[in-house]
C-alpha positions as CSV (number, residue, x, y, z in Angstrom):
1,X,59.9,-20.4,64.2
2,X,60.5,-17.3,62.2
3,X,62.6,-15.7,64.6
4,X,60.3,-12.3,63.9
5,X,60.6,-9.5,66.4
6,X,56.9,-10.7,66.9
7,X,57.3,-14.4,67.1
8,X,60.2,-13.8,69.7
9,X,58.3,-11.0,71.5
10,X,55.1,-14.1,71.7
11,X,57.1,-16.7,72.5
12,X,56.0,-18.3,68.8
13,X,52.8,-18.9,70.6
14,X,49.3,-17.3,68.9
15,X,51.8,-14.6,67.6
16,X,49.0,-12.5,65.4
17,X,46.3,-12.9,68.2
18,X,48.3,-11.7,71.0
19,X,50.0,-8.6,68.8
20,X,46.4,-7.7,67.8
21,X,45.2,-8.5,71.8
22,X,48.4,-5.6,73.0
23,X,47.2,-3.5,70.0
24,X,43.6,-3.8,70.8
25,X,44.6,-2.8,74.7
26,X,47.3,0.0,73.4
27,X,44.3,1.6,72.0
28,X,41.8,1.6,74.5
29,X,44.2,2.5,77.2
30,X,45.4,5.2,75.2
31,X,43.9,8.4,77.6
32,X,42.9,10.1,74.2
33,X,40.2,7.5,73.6
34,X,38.8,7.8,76.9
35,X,37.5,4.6,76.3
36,X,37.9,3.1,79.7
37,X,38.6,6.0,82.1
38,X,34.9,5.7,83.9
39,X,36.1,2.6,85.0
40,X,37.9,1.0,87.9
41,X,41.0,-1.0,87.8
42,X,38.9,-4.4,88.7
43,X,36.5,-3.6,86.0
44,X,39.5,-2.8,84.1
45,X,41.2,-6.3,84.9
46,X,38.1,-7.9,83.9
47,X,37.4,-6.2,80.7
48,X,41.3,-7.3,79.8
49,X,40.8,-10.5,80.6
50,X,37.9,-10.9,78.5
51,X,38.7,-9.7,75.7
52,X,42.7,-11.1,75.6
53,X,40.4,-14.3,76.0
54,X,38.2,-13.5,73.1
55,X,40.7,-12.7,71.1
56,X,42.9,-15.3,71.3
57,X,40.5,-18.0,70.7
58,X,40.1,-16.7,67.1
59,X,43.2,-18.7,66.9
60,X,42.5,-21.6,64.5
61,X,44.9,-24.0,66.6
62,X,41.9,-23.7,69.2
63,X,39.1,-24.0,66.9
64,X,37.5,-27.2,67.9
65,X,38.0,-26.9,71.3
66,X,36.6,-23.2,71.1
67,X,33.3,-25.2,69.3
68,X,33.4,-27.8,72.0
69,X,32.9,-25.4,74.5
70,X,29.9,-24.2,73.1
71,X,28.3,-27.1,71.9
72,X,28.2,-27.8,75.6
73,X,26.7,-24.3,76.2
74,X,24.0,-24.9,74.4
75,X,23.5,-28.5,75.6
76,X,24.1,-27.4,79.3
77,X,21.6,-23.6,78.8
78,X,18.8,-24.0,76.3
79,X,17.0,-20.8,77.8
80,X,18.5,-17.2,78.6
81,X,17.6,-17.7,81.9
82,X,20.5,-20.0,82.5
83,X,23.3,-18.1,81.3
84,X,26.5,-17.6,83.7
85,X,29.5,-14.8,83.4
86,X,31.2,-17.8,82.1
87,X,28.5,-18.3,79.5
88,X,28.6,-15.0,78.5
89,X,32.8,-14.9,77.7
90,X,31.8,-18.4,75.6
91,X,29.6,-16.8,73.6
92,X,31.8,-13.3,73.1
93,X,34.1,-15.6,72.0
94,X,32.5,-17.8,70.0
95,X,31.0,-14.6,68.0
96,X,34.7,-13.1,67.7
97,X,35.7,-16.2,66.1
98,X,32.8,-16.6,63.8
99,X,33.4,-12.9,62.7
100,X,36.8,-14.0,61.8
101,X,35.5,-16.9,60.1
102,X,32.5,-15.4,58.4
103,X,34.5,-14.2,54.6
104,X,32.9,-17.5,53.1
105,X,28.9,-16.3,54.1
106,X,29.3,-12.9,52.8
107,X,27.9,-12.1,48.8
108,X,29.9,-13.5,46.2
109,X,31.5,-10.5,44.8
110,X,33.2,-9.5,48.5
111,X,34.1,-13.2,49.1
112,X,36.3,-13.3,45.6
113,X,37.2,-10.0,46.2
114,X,38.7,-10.9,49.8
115,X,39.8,-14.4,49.0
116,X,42.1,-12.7,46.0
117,X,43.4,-10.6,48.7
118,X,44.3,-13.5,50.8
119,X,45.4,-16.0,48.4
120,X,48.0,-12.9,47.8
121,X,49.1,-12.7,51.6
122,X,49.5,-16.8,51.8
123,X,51.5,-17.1,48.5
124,X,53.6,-14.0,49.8
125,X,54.0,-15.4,53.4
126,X,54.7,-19.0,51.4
127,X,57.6,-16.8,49.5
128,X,59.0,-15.0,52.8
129,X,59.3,-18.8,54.7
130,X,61.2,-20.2,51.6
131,X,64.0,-17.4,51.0
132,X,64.8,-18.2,55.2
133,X,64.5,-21.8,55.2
134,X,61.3,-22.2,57.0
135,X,58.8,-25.0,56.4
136,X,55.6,-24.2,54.2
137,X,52.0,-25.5,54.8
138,X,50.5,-26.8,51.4
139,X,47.4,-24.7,52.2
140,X,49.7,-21.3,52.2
141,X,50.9,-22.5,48.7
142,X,47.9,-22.2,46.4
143,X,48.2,-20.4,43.2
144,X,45.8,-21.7,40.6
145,X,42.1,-21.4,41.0
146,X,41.6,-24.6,41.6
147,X,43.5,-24.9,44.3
148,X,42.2,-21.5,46.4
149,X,38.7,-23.3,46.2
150,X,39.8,-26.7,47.3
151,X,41.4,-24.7,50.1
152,X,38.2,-22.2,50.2
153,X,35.9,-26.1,50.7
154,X,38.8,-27.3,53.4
155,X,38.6,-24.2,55.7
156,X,34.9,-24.6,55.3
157,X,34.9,-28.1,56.1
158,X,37.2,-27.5,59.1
């Protein structure tokens, strides 16, 4: 909607997880790293498409479904002894996105700290969509403290 090199380049589509997906793969294809020389090009293909997969799910758009899919996991495979490839990308995936969730479980002190930082980014962002026009979400716009934690107990909640 922005009309940002990135949003055009993404199609407006998970713009942030797919930059940080060709980042992530920029990186690890780089021949300094080394990272995946020993392996072949189907390993290769696989290991892209798993974590491009992982990666985008930490999109909130596909939060519940990303939580559907494993509640029925753990319905479906109560023991180890169960667990498919298929499993295995659900639950890399599901840990991504609870890593990208987790700010709220950390002590206090770093929550504030990090929730300052991001109360910042939303109310520039907010700012940035305004001087070009673009629609703002009420959850972007918080500036008083009472409104970060009503947002802070609505992500939560989410």
């Amino acid at each position: 909607n922005s009309w940002s090199p990135l949003s055009i380049r993404y199609n407006d589509t998970s713009v942030l997880e797919q930059h940080h997906s060709a980042i992530c793969f920029k990186i690890i294809c780089d021949v300094s790293t080394g990272i995946i020389s020993s392996l072949s090009l189907a390993s290769r293909s696989k290991l892209r498409k798993l974590i491009c997969s992982a990666i985008l799910d930490t999109d909130l758009n596909r939060h519940h479904d990303s939580l559907r899919r494993f509640q029925e996991f753990r319905e479906r495979c109560p023991t180890p002894e169960c667990v498919t490839l298929k499993d295995k990308e659900i639950l890399l995936s599901s840990i991504l996105h609870a890593a990208d969730l987790i700010n709220q479980c950390t002590p206090l002190p770093q929550a504030k700290h990090w929730e300052k930082r991001l109360a910042q980014e939303f109310q520039t962002q907010t700012a940035l969509e305004r001087m070009q026009g673009l629609p703002t979400a009420p959850l972007m716009e918080a500036q008083d403290a009472r409104s970060i934690i009503n947002n802070q107990i609505f992500f939560i909640e989410f």
